[in-house]
Phi, psi and omega in degrees: 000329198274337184259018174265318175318295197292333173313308174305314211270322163284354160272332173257353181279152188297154188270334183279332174328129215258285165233174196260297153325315185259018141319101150323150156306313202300305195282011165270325213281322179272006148294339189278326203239035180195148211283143179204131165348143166275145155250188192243103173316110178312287226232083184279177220195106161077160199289330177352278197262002156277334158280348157306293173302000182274309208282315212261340191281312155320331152272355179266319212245342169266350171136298183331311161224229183208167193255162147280152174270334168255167178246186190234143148251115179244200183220135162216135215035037184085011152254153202263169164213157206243133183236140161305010253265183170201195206245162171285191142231095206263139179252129180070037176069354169210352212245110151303022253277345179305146190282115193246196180292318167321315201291313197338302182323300210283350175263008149273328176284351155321285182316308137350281192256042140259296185309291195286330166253340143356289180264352155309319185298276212327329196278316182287358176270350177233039168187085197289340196236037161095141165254148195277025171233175202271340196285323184277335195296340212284313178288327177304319168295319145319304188251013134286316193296327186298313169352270198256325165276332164299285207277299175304013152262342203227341153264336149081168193283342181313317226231356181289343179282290171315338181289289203308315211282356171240018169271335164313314169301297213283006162263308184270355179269338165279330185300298205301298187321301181309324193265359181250334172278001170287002192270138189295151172080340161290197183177135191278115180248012167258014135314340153302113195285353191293320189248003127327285171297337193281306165324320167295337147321300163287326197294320177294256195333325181286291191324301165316290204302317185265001156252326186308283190302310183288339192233318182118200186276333186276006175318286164337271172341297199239339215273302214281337147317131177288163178253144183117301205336186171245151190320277200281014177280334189274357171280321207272312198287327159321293178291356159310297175314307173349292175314274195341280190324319175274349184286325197291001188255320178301345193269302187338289202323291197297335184270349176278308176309300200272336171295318177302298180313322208270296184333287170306319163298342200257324171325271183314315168294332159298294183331319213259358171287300176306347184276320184272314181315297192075066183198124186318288193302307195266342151283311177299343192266299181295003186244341176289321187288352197262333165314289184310355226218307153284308161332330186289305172322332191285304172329304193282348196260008167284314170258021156283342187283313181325299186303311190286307186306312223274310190301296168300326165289321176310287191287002154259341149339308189260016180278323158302311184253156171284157174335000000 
């Protein structure tokens, strides 16, 4: 029991944690659901925190940030260790550029879908009449789904050829993102509002940019109005629209977000139950509820990427034709 506890204790404590004992449920669940600096093991330990010492070698040596000369001590599995920490180098006094766990995350879910479609293009282009294998069959199925239920409903055949390669990023790359955080010891980096919104973002700007080009400049104007009103119905209703149009990148953000976050957080909090009871009964029950629950995770994070991909060809979809 005592080294299943400690199995637990090392999946949910923070990596950033301060003290070992005296952790609160608050402060393991907002190290989770919140972005936080590498720090550098002197006398690292596990595969973690030696890509963790990679990564702080790495924010030193492009510049971003500076070692501190003293070190901390904390605890981790009830032994201390000496962390390193360090100061920023903020460029122009406020844009932080250190590589934290988030960007760690998105560059590996990047990276993800280079390794896997790199040599997928190349294997379905040199097998025009299909392959026979599961590994291509499997993804080809995946980007037939983006196909024919995302991009071909919100695009029509004119525009559907031109659509997939980036709403095909923005599905596996939200996918990737989702499914990595599930791995112990990770971060959810669509759990983040900094890489919502950034996403959400792009989706705002594609809307503009692809109504600005298909309708013209005057888009903005006569194009987000329904046509017909009377002359002055068209003062109250334009800045309605307006609105419409900035409120849909905030619902992207917030809805990506909190669908990512609530899961886990519910996760982290059954684990941390066996930490405080210490009780056989109140482990088996919280760790069967914690199962069930990730399993439920496997599920959600396909279909918040589905959901986020699907939102977006609509409001950029409808950037084409006028009101």
């Amino acid at each position: 029991m005592v080294r299943f506890v400690h199995f637990i204790n090392s999946f949910i404590s923070s990596p950033d944690a301060q003290s070992c004992p005296d952790e609160s449920m608050f402060d393991i669940v907002l190290s989770h659901v919140t972005d936080m600096q590498i720090y550098y093991h002197v006398e690292p330990h596990g595969i973690v925190n030696m890509f963790y010492n990679l990564v702080f070698k790495l924010n030193t040596y492009l510049g971003f940030q500076t070692p501190h000369s003293s070190a901390a001590v904390v605890c981790s599995h009830g032994h201390p260790v000496e962390l390193l920490k360090s100061d920023p180098n903020l460029i122009f006094g406020i844009f932080d550029l250190r590589i934290t766990k988030i960007v760690l995350m998105m560059w590996v879910a990047a990276f993800l879908c280079i390794v896997v479609f790199v040599p997928l293009a190349k294997k379905i282009k040199s097998s025009p009449l299909g392959s026979r294998s599961r590994w291509v069959n499997f993804w080809e199925a995946l980007i037939g789904f983006v196909h024919d239920e995302i991009v071909e409903p919100n695009f029509g055949h004119g525009y559907t050829k031109k659509a997939m390669p980036y709403f095909l990023t923005v599905f596996f790359f939200v996918a990737f993102m989702n499914y990595l955080g599930l791995i112990p010891g990770s971060a959810t980096a669509t759990g983040n509002l900094g890489v919502t919104a950034g996403l959400s973002i792009c989706t705002m700007l594609s809307m503009f940019a692809l109504g600005t080009m298909k309708q013209g400049p005057q888009w903005i104007f006569v194009g987000v109005v329904p046509g017909g009103v009377p002359f002055l119905m068209y003062f109250l209703l334009w800045p309605i629209e307006i609105l419409g149009l900035m409120i849909k990148p905030f619902a992207l953000t917030i809805r990506l977000f909190a669908n990512m976050t609530a899961g886990h957080i519910v996760i982290v909090i059954f684990l941390y139950l066996v930490m405080m009871f210490q009780s056989y009964a109140v482990g088996v029950g919280s760790v069967s509820l914690s199962l069930i629950i990730y399993m439920l995770e496997l599920l959600v994070c396909f279909i918040q990427a589905y959901i986020f991909t699907t939102l977006s060809a609509m409001f950029i979809g409808s950037a084409l034709h006028a009101h």
